[in-house]
C-alpha positions, 0 to 999 in steps of 0.5 A: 838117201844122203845127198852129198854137198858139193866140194865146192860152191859159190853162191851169188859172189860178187866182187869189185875193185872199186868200180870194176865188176869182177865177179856178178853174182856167180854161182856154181859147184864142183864136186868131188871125183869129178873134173870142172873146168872153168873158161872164159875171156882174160878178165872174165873173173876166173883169177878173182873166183878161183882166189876166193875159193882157195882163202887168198880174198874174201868174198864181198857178198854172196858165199864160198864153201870149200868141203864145206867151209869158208876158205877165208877163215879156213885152219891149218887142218882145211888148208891140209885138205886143198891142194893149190897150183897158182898161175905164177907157181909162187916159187921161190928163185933160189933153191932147187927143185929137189929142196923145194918139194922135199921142204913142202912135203914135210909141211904136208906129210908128202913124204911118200908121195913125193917119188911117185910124182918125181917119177910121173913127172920127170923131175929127177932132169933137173932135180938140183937146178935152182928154181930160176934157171929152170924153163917154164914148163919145168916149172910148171911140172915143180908146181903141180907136184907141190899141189899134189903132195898132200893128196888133196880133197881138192885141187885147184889148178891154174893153167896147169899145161902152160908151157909144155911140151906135148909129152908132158902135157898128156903125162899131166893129163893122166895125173890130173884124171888119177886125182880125179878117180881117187875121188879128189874134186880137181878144178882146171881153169884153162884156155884150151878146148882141147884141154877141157875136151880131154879132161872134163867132167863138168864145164863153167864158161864164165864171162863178165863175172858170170856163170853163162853154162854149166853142166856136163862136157856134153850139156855145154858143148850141144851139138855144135862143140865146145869151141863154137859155143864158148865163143857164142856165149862169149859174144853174146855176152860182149854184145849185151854190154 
């Protein structure tokens, strides 16, 4: 029997700025066709964990594997395979969205894709309109869409509903699970139960730059929800520091 490898995994990362702690040995896995949504605390290690993964810093010590390789020594070909949705979207001011997203998608042969997800996302409302006068939902939806083009193995989406409006949010919703049951491995990092409620397979609370649960939606939550045992482990954390 053939034992897939996860299309993510940290093993033992840790990370520091100076004397600052980011990441503590942390260590978890995200596979593909399924959706990890990753919570914690401002200043948790979730921002550092996740730009590990997607080549923007190297690790100091311990690994990160993305489909089976380093993100940082990553080549055009692995970089092709991940789709990434930054948390400031990384847009540029003075183009518009039509421009945009048609520039991304010769760069990641999204040509085709790139109707379907206009459509799903309702961007056609504000095609032409240069990429700063748009609201931040709008352009929440323009960075979504850019990540998404390429029909990635995987996807790391930052706060990915921030900013919209509850129609949108259920539009992206759906999108996110299509991602998922094409078989891409979507990671989430968010601050809304509702949101990990709705859209995960699998959980990681992280705290302190550590792994304090993982596992299913229904391992995490137990008996008591999501929300009160995020806040437990948190605590918990808060009180042994």
């Amino acid at each position: 029997m053939t034992v897939k490898s996860p299309a993510v995994a940290f093993d033992q990362v840790t990370h520091r700025y100076g004397t600052n702690t980011a990441l503590d040995a942390l260590t978890f896995t995200a596979d593909a066709g399924r959706v990890t949504c990753v919570l914690g605390p401002n200043g948790a290690g979730k921002t550092t964990a996740m730009e590990l993964a997607e080549g923007l810093k190297q690790p100091q010590t311990g690994s990160v594997r993305v489909l089976g390789h380093s993100p940082w020594r990553a080549d055009d070909r692995h970089r092709s395979r991940v789709g990434v949705m930054l948390q400031d979207g990384g847009l540029p001011g003075a183009v518009g969205a039509r421009r945009f997203l048609q520039h991304v998608a010769t760069l990641v042969d999204g040509r085709v894709r790139l109707d379907e997800l206009a459509n799903r996302l309702d961007l056609q409302a504000f095609w032409d309109t240069s990429m700063r006068r748009l609201s931040g939902g709008q352009r929440q939806r323009v960075a979504l869409t850019a990540a998404l083009l390429g029909t990635p193995e995987v996807a790391f989406l930052d706060e990915p509903t921030a900013g919209l409006d509850p129609h949108a949010r259920l539009d992206v919703w759906d999108l996110i699970r299509d991602e998922r049951d094409r078989g891409c491995a979507v990671v989430v990092t968010t601050h809304s139960f509702e949101e990990a409620e709705r859209l995960a397979d699998d959980i990681v609370v992280i705290a302190h730059g550590q792994v304090r649960a993982a596992g299913t939606l229904a391992e995490v939550a137990g008996t008591t929800g999501l929300e009160a045992r995020y806040f437990e482990l948190t605590r918990r954390t808060e009180a042994t520091r």
